[in-house]
C-alpha positions in Angstrom: -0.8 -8.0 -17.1 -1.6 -8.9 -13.6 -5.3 -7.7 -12.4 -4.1 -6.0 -9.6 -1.2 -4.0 -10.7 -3.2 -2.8 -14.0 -5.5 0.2 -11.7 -3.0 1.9 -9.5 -5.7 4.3 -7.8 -8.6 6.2 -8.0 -9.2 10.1 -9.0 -11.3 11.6 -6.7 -11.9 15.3 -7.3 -14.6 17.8 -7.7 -15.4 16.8 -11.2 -15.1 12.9 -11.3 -17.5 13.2 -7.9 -19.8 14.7 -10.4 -19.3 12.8 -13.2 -20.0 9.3 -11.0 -23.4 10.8 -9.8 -24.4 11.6 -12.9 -23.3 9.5 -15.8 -21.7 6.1 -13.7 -18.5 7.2 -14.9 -15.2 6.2 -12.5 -11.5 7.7 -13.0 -8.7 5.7 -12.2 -4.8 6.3 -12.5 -3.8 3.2 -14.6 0.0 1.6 -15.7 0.7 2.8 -18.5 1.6 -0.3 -20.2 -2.2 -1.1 -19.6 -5.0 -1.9 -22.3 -8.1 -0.9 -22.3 -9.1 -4.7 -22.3 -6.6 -5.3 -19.6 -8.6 -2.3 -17.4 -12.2 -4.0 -18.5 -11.0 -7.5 -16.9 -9.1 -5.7 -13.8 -12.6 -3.5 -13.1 -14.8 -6.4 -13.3 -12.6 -8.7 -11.4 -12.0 -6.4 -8.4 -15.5 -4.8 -8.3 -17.6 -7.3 -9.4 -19.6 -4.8 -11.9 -20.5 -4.6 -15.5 -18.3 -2.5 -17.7 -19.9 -0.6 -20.5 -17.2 1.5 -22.1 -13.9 2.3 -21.2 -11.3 5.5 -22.7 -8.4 6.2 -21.8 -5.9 9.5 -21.9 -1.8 9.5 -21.8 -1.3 12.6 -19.3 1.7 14.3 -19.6 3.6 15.2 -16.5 3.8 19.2 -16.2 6.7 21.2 -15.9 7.5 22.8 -12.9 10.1 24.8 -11.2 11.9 24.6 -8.0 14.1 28.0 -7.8 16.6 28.1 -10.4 16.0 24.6 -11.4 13.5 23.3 -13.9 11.8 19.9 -13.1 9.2 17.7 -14.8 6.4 15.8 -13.1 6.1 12.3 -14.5 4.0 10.9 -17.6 1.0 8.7 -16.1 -2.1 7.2 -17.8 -6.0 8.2 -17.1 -8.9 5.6 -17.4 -12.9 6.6 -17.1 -14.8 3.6 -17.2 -18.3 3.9 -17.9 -20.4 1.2 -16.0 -23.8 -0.4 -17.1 -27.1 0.9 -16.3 -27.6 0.2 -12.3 -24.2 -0.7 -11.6 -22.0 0.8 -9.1 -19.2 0.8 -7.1 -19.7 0.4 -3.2 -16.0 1.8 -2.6 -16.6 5.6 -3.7 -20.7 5.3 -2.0 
C-alpha cells in the first residue's frame, strides 16, 4: 500500500490522551486493507520515530436509528502503536 493512504487519522479522546502520556501509545484510524507491517513502515516514514509494537482492532460500525428507519454506521479499522523508549510524536505535543 501507499504510505500515505495506509493511516487515515488520528484518535484523539480522553483515553488515548492518557494512554500517550503514559505508555507512548498513539491511536490512529487505519484502511482496512492495511497490515500491521504496512502501519510500521507508514509510522516510521511520516514521523520519523521508532516503532516498538503495533495491534490492531476491526471496529464494527454501530447501529443506529433515525425515526422509523434503521441505519448502520460503517466498519473501520483501529491501530495503537506503541513507540520505543524516548520516542514521540511532535504532532499530538
Amino acid at each position: 500500500m501507499e504510505t500515505y493512504s495506509v493511516i487515515k487519522r488520528p484518535l484523539v479522546t480522553e483515553k488515548t490522551t492518557i494512554a500517550r502520556e503514559e505508555e507512548r501509545k498513539y491511536y490512529f484510524e487505519i484502511d482496512p486493507r492495511a497490515t500491521k507491517i504496512d502501519v510500521r513502515n507508514a509510522v516510521e516514514k511520516i514521523f520519523k520515530v521508532k516503532v516498538a509494537d503495533i495491534h490492531t482492532v476491526n471496529m464494527k460500525g454501530k447501529r443506529k436509528r433515525m425515526g422509523r428507519i434503521m441505519g448502520k454506521r460503517k466498519d473501520w479499522k483501529k491501530a495503537v502503536v506503541t513507540l520505543a523508549p524516548g520516542a514521540s510524536i511532535e504532532i499530538f505535543e
